[in-house]
Each structure stands twice: as C-alpha cells, then as structure tokens.
C-alpha positions in Angstrom: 8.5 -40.4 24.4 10.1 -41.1 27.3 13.4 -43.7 27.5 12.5 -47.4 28.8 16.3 -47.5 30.5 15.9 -51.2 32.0 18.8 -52.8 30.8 22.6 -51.4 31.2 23.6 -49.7 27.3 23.8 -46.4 25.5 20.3 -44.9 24.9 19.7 -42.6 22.3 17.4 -39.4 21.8 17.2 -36.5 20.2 15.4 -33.0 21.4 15.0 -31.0 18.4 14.2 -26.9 19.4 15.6 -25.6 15.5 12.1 -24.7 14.5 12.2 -21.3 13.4 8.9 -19.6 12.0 9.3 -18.4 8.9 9.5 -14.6 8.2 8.2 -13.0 5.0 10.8 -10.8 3.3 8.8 -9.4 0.7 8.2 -5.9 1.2 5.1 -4.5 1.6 5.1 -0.3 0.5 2.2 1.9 1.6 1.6 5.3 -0.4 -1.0 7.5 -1.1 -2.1 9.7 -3.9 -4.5 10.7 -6.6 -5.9 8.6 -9.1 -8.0 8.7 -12.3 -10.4 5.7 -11.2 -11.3 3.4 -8.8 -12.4 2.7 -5.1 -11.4 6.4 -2.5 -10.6 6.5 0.6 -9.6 2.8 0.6 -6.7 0.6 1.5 -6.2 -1.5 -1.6 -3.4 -4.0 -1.8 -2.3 -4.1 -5.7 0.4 -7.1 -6.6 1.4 -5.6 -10.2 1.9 -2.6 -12.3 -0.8 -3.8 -14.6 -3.2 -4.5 -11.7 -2.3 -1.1 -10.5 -3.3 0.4 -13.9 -6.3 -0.9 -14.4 -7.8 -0.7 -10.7 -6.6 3.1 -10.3 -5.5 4.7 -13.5 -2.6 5.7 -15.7 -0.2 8.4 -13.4 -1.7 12.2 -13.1 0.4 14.5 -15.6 -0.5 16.8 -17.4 1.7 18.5 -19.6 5.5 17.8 -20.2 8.4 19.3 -18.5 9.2 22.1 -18.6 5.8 22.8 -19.1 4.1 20.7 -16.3 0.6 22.0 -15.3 -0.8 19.5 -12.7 1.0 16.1 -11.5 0.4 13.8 -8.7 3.1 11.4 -7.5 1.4 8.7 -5.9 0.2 6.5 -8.8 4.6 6.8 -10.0 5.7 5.8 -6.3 3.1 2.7 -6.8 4.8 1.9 -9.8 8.3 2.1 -8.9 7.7 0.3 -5.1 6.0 -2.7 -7.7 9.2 -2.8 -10.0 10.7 -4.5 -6.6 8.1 -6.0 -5.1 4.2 -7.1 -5.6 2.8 -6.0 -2.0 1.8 -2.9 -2.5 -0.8 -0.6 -0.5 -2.7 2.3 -2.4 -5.5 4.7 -1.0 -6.9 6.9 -3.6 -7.0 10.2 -1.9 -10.0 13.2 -2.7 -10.8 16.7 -2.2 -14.0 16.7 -2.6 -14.7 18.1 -6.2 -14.8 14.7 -7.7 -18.5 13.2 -8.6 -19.3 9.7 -9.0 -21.2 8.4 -11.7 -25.0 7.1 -10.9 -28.4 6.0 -12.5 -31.7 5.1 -10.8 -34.2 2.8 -12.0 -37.8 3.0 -11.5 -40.2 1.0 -9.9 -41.8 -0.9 -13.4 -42.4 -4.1 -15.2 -39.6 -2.6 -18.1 -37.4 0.6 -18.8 -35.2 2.1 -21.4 -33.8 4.6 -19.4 -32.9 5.9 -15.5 -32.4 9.1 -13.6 -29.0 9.7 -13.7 -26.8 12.3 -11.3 -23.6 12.9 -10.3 -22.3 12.1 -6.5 -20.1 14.8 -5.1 -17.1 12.9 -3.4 -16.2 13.7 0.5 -12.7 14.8 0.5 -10.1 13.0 2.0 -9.8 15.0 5.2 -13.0 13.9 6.9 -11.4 10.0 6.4 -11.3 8.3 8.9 -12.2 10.4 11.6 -15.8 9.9 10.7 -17.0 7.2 13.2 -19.5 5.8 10.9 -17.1 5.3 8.0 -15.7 1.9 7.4 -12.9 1.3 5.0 -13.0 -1.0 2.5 -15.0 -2.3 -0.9 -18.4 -0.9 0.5 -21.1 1.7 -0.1 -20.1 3.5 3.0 -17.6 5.1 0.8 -20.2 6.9 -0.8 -21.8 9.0 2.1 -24.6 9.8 -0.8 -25.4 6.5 -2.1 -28.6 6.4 0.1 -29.7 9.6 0.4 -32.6 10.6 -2.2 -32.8 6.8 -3.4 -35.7 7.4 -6.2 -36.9 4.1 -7.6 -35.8 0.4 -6.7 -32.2 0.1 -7.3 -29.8 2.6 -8.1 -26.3 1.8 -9.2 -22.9 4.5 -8.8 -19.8 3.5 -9.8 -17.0 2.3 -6.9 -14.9 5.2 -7.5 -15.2 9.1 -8.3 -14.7 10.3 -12.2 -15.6 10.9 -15.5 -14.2 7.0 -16.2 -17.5 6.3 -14.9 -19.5 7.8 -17.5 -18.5 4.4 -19.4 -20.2 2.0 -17.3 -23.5 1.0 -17.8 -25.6 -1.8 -16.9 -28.5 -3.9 -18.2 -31.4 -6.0 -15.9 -33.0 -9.1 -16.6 -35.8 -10.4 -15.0 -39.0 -12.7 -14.7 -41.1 -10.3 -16.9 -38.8 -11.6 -20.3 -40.7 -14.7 -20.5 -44.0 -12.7 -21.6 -41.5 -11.7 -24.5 -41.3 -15.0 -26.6 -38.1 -13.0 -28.3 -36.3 -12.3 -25.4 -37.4 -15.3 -22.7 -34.6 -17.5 -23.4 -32.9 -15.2 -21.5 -34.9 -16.3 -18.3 -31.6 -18.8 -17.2 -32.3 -19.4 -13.6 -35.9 -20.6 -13.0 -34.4 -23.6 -11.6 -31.8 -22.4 -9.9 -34.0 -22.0 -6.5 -35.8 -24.1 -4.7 -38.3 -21.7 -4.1 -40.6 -20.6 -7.2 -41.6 -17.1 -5.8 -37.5 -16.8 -5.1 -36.9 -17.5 -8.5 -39.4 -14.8 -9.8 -37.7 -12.5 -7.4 -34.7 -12.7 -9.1 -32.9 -10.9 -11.4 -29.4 -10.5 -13.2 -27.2 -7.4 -13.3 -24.7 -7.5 -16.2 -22.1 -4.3 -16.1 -20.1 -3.5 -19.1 -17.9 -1.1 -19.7 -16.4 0.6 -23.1 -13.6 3.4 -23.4 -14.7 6.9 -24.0 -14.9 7.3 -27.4 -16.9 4.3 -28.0 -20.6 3.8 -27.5 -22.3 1.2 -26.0 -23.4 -1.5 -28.9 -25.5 -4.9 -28.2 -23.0 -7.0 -29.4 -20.8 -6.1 -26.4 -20.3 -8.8 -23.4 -20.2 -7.7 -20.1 -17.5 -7.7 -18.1 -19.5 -8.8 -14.8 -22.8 -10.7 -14.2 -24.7 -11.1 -11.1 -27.8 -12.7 -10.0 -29.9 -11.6 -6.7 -33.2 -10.4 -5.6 -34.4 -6.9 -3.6 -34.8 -9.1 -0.3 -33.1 -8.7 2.7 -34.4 -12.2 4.0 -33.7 -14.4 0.7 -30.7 -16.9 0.4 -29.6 -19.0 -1.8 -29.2 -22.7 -2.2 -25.9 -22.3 0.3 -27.6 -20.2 2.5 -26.0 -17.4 1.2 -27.5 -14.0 1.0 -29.7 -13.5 -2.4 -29.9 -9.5 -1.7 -28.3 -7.4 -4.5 -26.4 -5.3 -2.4 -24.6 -8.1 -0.8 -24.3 -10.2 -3.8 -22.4 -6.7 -5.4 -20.9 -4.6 -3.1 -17.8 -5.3 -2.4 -17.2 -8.1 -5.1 -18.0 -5.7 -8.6 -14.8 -4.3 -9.5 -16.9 -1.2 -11.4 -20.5 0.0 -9.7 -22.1 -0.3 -5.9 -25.7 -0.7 -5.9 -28.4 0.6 -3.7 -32.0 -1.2 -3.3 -35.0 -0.3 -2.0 -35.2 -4.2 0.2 -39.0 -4.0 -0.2 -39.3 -7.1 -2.5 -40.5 -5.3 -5.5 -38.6 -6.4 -8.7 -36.6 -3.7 -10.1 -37.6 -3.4 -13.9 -36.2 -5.2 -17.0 -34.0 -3.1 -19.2 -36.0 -3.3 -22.6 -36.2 -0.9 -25.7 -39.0 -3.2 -27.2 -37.5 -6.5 -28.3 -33.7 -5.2 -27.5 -31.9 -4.9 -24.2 -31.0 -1.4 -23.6 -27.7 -0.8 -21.6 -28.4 1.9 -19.2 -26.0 4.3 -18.9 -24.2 5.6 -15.3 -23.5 9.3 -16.1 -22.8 12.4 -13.7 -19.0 11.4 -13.1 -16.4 14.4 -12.6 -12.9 14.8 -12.3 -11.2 16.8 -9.6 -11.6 20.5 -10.7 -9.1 21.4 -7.7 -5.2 19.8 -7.6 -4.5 20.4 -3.9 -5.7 17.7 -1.8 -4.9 16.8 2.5 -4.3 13.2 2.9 -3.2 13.5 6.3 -6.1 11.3 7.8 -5.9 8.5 5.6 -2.5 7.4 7.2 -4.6 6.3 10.0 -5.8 3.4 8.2 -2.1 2.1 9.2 -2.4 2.4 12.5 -3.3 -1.0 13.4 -0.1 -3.2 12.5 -2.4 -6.0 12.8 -4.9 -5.2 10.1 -2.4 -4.0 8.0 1.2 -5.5 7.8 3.8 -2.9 6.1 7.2 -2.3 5.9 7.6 1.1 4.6 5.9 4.3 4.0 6.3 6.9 1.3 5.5 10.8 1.8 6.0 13.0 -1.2 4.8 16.2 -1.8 1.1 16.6 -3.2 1.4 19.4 -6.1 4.1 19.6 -8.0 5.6 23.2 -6.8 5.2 22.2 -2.7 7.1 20.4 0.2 5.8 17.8 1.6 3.0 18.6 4.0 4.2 18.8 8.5 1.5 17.3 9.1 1.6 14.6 7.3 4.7 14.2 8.1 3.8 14.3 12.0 1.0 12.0 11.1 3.1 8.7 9.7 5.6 10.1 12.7 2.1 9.1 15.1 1.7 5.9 12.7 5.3 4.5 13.3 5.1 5.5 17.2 2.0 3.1 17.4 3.2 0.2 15.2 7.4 0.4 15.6 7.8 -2.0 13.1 8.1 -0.1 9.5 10.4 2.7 8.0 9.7 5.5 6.2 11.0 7.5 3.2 10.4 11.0 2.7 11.2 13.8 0.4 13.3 16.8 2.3 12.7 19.5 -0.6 10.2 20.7 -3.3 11.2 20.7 -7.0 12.6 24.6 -7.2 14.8 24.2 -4.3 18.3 23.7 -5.3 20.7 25.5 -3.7 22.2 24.7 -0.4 20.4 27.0 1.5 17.0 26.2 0.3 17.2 23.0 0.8 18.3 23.1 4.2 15.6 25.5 4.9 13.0 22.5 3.5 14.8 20.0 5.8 14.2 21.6 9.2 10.3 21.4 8.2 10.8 17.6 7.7 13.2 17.5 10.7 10.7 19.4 13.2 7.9 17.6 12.2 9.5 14.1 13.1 10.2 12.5 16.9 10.9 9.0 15.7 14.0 10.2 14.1 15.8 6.5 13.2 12.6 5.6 11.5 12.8 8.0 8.7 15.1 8.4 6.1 15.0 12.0 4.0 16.2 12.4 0.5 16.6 15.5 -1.7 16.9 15.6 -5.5 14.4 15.0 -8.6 14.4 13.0 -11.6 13.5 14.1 -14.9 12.0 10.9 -16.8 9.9 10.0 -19.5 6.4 8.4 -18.5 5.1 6.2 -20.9 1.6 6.5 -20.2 1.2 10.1 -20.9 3.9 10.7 -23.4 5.6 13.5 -21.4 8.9 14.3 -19.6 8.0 14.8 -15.7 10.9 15.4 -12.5 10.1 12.2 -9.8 11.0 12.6 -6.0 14.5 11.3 -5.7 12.3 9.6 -2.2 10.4 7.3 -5.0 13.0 5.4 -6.0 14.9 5.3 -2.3 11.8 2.9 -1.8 12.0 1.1 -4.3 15.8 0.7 -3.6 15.1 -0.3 -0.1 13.0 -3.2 -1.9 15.7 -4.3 -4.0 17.7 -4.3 -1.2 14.9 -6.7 0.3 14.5 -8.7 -2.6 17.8 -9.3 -3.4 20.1 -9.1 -0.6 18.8 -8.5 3.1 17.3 -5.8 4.9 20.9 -5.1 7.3 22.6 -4.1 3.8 22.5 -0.5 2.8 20.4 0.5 0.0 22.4 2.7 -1.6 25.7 2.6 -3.7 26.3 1.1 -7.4 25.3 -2.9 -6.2 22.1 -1.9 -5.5 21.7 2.0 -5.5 21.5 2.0 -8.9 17.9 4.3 -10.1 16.5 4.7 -13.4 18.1 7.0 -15.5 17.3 11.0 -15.9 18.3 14.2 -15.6 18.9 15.3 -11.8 17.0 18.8 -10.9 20.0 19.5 -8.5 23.9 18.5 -9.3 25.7 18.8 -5.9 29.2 19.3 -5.7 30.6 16.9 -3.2 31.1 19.3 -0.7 28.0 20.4 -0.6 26.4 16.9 -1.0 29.0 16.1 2.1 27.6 19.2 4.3 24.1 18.0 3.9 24.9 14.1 4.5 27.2 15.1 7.4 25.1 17.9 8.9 21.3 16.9 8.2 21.7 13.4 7.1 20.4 14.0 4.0 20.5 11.3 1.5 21.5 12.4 -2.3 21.6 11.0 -5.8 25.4 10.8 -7.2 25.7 10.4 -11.1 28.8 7.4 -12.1 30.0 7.4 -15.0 29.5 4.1 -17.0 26.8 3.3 -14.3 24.5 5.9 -13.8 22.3 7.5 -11.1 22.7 6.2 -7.6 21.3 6.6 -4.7 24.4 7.9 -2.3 23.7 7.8 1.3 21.9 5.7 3.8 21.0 7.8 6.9 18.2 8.1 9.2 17.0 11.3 10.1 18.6 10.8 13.8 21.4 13.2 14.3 22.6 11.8 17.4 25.6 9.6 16.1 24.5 6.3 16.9 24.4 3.2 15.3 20.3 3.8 14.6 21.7 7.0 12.3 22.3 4.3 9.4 19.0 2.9 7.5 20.6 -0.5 7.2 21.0 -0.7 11.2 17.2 0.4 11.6 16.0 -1.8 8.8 17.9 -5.1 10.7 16.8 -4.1 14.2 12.9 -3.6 12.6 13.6 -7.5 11.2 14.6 -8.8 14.0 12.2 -7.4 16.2 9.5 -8.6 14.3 10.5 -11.8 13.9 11.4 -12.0 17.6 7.7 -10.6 18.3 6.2 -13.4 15.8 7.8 -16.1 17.8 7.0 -14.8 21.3 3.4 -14.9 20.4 2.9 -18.3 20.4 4.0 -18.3 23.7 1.3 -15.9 25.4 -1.0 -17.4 28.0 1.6 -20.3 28.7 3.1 -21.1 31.9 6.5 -19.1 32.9 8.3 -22.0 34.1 12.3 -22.6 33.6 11.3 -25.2 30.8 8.9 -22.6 28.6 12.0 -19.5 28.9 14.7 -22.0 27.8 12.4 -23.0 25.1 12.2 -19.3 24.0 15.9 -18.9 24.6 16.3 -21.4 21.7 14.0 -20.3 19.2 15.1 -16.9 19.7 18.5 -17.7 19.7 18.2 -19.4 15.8 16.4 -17.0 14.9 18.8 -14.3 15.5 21.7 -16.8 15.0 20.4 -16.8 11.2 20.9 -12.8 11.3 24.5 -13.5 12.1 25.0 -16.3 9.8 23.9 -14.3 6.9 26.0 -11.1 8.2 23.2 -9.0 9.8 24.6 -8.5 13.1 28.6 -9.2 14.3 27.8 -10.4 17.4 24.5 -11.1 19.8 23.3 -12.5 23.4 19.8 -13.5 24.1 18.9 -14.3 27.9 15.9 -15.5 28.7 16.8 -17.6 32.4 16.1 -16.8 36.1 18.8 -14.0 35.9 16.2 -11.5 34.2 13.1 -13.3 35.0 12.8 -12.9 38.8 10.5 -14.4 41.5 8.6 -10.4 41.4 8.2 -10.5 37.3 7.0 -13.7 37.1 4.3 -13.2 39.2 3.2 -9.9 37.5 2.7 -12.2 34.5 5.7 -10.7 32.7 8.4 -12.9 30.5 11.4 -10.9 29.7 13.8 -11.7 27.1 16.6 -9.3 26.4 18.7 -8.9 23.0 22.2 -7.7 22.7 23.2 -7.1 19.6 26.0 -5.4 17.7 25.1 -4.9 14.8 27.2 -4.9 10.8 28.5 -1.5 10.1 28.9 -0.8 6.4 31.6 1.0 4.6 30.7 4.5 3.3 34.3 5.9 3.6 37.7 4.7 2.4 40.8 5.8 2.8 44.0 5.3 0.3 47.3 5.9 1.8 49.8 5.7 -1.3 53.5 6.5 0.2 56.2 7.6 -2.2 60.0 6.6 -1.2 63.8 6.8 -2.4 65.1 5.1 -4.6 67.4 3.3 -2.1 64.2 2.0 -0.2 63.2 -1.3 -0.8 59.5 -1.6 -0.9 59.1 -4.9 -1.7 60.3 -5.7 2.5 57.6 -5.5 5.0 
C-alpha cells in the first residue's frame, strides 16, 4: 500500500522479500529388482518396510551362505534405503519365465467353476520401449490379459507368481434373489437410480489365503467391489460403473478383463453356497538372470518422478554389475542432473587388489557423469530374518542408506561416511583391506571401502565420486550440496517463468535466491557465496532473447578426511610450557 506522506514526520514501512519455498529433505531412493509378488514392470512408491513386504515379497534367497544358490538384492536395498527414509521407489523387474495367475468365467445365469491358465510374463527388456505400454496399476502390464478373453469377465492377478494361486474371487449378482437362501445377499437394488442399472450390477469380493490353507466360506474378503459390464453406465456421481475401471488400478491383488457387451457375468453358486473361484496358472521365475536396463527409463522424466538417488547392484549373486545399466542411469542423470547414484565396483569373489580394480574400470568406462556417481567395494555377510539364512549384501546398499541418514539427520553437504554417521549394520566383510591397499584404491580409483572400529563397528570409509579429476565435485558431500542447492534454486526460479524481466522482477530473484542459499551457509553447507542477478549479467541482448540469467558462486565446506599429529620430543633444558 502505498505511503499517504502529507504531513512532515517519520513514515514507516516494511518490504518483506524472506519468503523462501520450502525444500523437502526427505530422500527419495530408486532401485530395482526381483520380487516374489506384486505389480512388474512398475514404478511403485513404498513408505515402509512392512508396506514393502507385503506389496512385493519377503527378499529372494535361497540357501544360506556359504551355500547361496539364487539371491536377488533389490527387495534388501528397499529395505535398508526404508530404515532411513519412507520415499522409496521399487520396479519389480522380469525375465519372462514368470506366469500370472488367471480364471475366466462364462457367459451364465450361475457357476461353480472357471477356465483357468497361466499368463507368461514379458520380460523386463522390452519395458518401456514398447510404445503402447503405459506404466502404472493397469492391465497394460499384462500384454495377455485380452488376448483369447473366453467368457464375460476374466480376472489375473496384478503381478506374476505362484502367490497368485491364492487368490480367488466370488460374484454376486441379480439372479440371488430367485434363491430365497441366498437373496439377502442382493445389497444394492437401491443403490441406482436406474432399475435396469441396478440389475446390471454385480459385486466382486477377492480373498486371499496363504498356501497351505484352502479356501473355506467362513473367510472375509479382503476387497469388495461393485460395477456392471458397461462401458456407458455411471454411478450416482457420475462415476464410471464398468468393472474394469471400478478395479484396475485400485485392487491391490487381481485386474479384470470384461467383455463390455452388457451381459451379466454369472453368480458364483455351488447350489445354496457361494463358491470362491480360484485364480490358478501362476509361476515363479524358472531362470535367475534378468536385464533391467530399460526400466531405468521410467526415471527419465524428473517431473513425473522426483528422486534423489539411484542404486545399481549386481543381478545374480556371482556377477558385476551390468555396463549397461550402468550407462543407462549414466543417460538417466544426464537428462535429470538433479540425483546421485551409488553403485557397486566389484562382484562377491573379487577380493584381491587386482581384481577389483579390474571390476572398477568396467564401472569407470561405462560412466561420463563422473561427480554423480559414487562406487563402493566390499560385501556384508548378515543374517536375513525373513528367510532364516546368512547372505553377503553389496557394501553399495548400505552407502545409500548412509547417504539417507546423512539426509535425515544432518544435511546433504556432510559426508556420509565416518563413525557419526558411517556406521552400517554389523557383519562379516568378504574383503579386509590393509590400509594401504584400501589407500591405493581411494587414492587412485576413488573407491569408497568399509573400515572395521573397534568398539564401533563397520563404517563406511570414504566419500568420493567417481571423478578423478581432483576437484572439489571428487567429494560426495560437495556433489550432494551443489544437487540441493540447485534444485532448490530451480524450484524458486519457476515461479518466475513467463513474468516480465524488468530490474524489479531480477532484484526480487536476487533476494529469494540469496536466502535461500544464505540458509546453506548458515547451516555450514558452503563457506562462502555470491548470487548476481542485475544488469551486469542480464544485458540489453539477453533480455530480449527472453533469457534471465542468475549466476551462483559458491565455495563450498570441505570436510576432514586426513589429520596430521606432529608430537615433537625436546631436552630436558627446553621449556615447553613457553610458546
């Protein structure tokens, strides 16, 4: 409001500029894997171990060290990433030899049973360079689902496995009420406006039991849903009444398949008893080796998908990690510029010096953005508690879940690493390294190792990026500040797209800007900084190209990784007490 300066005195105002958009500091982990269950092919954000659990399975393991026949290390690199944090991105990867479970029901008044058949899975590699595929809770993950559709309706379950051979599901509809026995189980014939509509309808319950049960009528079903085999029907809300739509993509268990030609699927009935239809036909993988490559494109679009860091790990338990995968997530960074990435530099067996290095330089060749990557060698031997078995974890698991502590608890400009917040759980190291050994590869190939303290344990023991050239970008801390204050830079320059350049609009960004780093500085982030954002780097020539530069100088926090002692011994007739 403007001052009403009529009369001769000291006029107040204030012009307050401090607003500074908050920035999320949660971490948000992306990692892919097998799984026992649930939807393939998918992003899936999961906020808990439990949640994690029961949407995808318990880990892949089978056997016990030293006797480990098949393990897969992406369900254990969910876990520990959701020790530290509860933003956590899973796609269930396949190979093709998986099968989802299916059943389809005929085209009657009532039925006891369905045609049942297993769905062979598309493997991973043809995700999601298929144009037609679209990621997500849909059908479209199951190419199969419509082809062959015999009867009305047939139901598969969301994700490949045997796990589905334990779903079934029981329909309810109109043609109860000529059962006086069973027709209080007609609920919703005044649900809809429209008589016919309500005939239409029907309701899907979906149970599930665990495999060595059977399926009993006292059990309650886990889901219930109501709809009709109309594409044109709504609801009361002008909602969509068709089954597919009122399933798909909400059921946490089955996708459905109708026929859309208004005919009624049948009532589930064994004479006066609802029968539970079984889904059968669900496989397991009969292959371990698997190319998730393709699915890292899901990430591509930083818009869609916020995340912070990426975990690559190797996919059987006696390999590297894969070059192109690696050169994938490289792509994936190049396009977004806004995440980090941890990766394992060597397989299980490789222990000595000179194996390992020979298992960096495929890491190190398969990378260009070198300061977004940090590589770590070493394997934990652990007990998992879901399988009852001893199993070595990529020392690169618990880096990211260290770099979330380090989030969670600090900042992201502190190192994650060292005994305040390096600190992993315990285990047996595959490989002990001698520290000059452990100095070679830090020094020469920045690779990042696990030390052993006594009285504190394992800890993670170096924080560099995979850039060589000594810079300040070689340290994970400096990359990891620079990636906040980026993004938090880019969040607050948004809002001022499509406004006018004037000398008003850039001293407004100067200032929120200038906070916003400011807080970085405050809290120890950076030693020193400069934002301009005037007529001295916004010319006449930029500002008519529609262009708003704003430049950063920053110097950033260095950390402390090596510390000298200098203990000096004298005569007796020196007095060490004097300066």
């Amino acid at each position: 409001m403007p001052l009403d300066m009529k009369y001769p005195g000291v006029y107040r105002q204030e012009k307050d500029e401090s607003l500074i958009p908050s920035v999320d500091n949660t971490t948000v982990v992306a990692t892919i894997g097998r799984a026992k269950k649930g939807i393939a092919n998918s992003i899936v954000l999961v906020n808990s171990e439990d949640q994690l659990i029961k949407t995808f399975g318990t880990p892949i393991c089978s056997g016990s060290y030293p006797v480990v026949k098949d393990v897969d290390y992406g369900i254990y690199s969910a876990i520990e990433a959701l020790k530290e944090t509860n933003n956590v991105y899973y796609v269930r990867a396949t190979n093709g030899t998986e099968k989802y479970s299916s059943v389809s029901l005929p085209a009657s008044a009532t039925t006891s049973a369905g045609t049942t058949s297993g769905i062979t899975a598309i493997a991973s590699s043809a995700y999601p360079s298929d144009s037609s595929y679209t990621y997500g809770n849909t059908p479209s993950d199951i190419k199969e689902l419509n082809a062959g559709l015999t009867g009305v309706i047939r139901f598969a379950s969301v994700g490949p496995g045997v796990y589905g051979n334990d779903i079934a599901v029981t329909i309810t509809t109109s043609a109860v009420l000529s059962n006086s026995a069973l027709s209080a189980n007609y609920t919703w014939g005044n649900s809809y406006g429209d008589s016919s509509k309500s005939g239409r309808a029907f309701r899907v319950d979906v149970y599930t039991k665990q495999p060595s049960e059977s399926f009993t009528s006292t059990m309650v079903p886990v889901e219930t849903f109501y709809g009709t085999n109309s594409v044109m029907d709504l609801d009361n809300n002008g909602g969509s009444l068709y089954i597919e739509d009122v399933i798909n993509g909400k059921s946490m268990y089955v996708y459905v398949k109708a026929s859309g030609d208004d005919i009624v699927p049948p009532t589930t009935l064994s004479g006066n008893s609802f029968v539970k239809v079984s889904l059968a036909g669900g496989a397991d993988a009969t292959s371990t080796t698997y190319d998730p490559t393709g699915l890292w494109d899901f990430f591509n679009n930083k818009q869609n998908t916020p995340i912070d860091l990426a975990i690559v790990v190797p996919r059987t338990k006696d390999s590297t990690v894969s070059s192109s995968e690696v050169q994938k997530i490289d792509s994936v960074i190049g396009n977004r510029l806004d995440m980090f990435c941890v990766v394992q530099a060597n397989a299980l067996a490789s222990t000595s010096e000179q194996t390992i290095v020979s298992d960096n330089a495929t890491v190190q060749s398969s990378i260009t953005n070198y300061s977004y990557f940090g590589k770590y060698v070493g394997w934990n031997l652990v007990f998992d508690r879901y399988n009852s078995s001893r199993v070595y974890l990529p020392n690169a698991i618990y880096a990211a879940a260290i770099i979330a502590r380090t989030d969670r608890i600090s900042s992201p400009w502190e190192a994650p690493a060292g005994q305040e917040r390096g600190v992993i759980a315990a285990g047996k190291q595959s490989v002990i390294l001698i520290p000059d050994v452990a100095g070679r590869l830090y020094e020469n190939y920045n690779l990042n190792t696990v030390r052993f303290l006594n009285g504190i344990g394992n800890v993670i023991w170096g924080q560099k990026t995979a850039q060589l050239q000594k810079t300040a970008r070689d340290r994970i801390n400096v990359r990891r500040m620079l990636n906040y204050v980026e993004n938090g830079s880019e969040r607050i320059l948004n809002a001022f797209l499509f406004r006018g350049n004037t000398s008003r609009e850039r001293e407004r960004v100067y200032n929120l800007v200038n906070s916003f780093i400011n807080t970085v500085y405050v809290a120890g982030g950076v030693s020193s900084y400069r934002v301009v954002c005037d007529n001295t780097n916004n010319t006449e020539t930029s500002i008519a190209q529609n262009i708003l530069n704003v430049d950063i100088f920053i110097q950033p926090t260095y950390t402390i990784e090596f510390i000298k002692i200098t203990t000096t011994i004298t005569a007796s007739s020196v007095n060490v007490g004097e300066g």
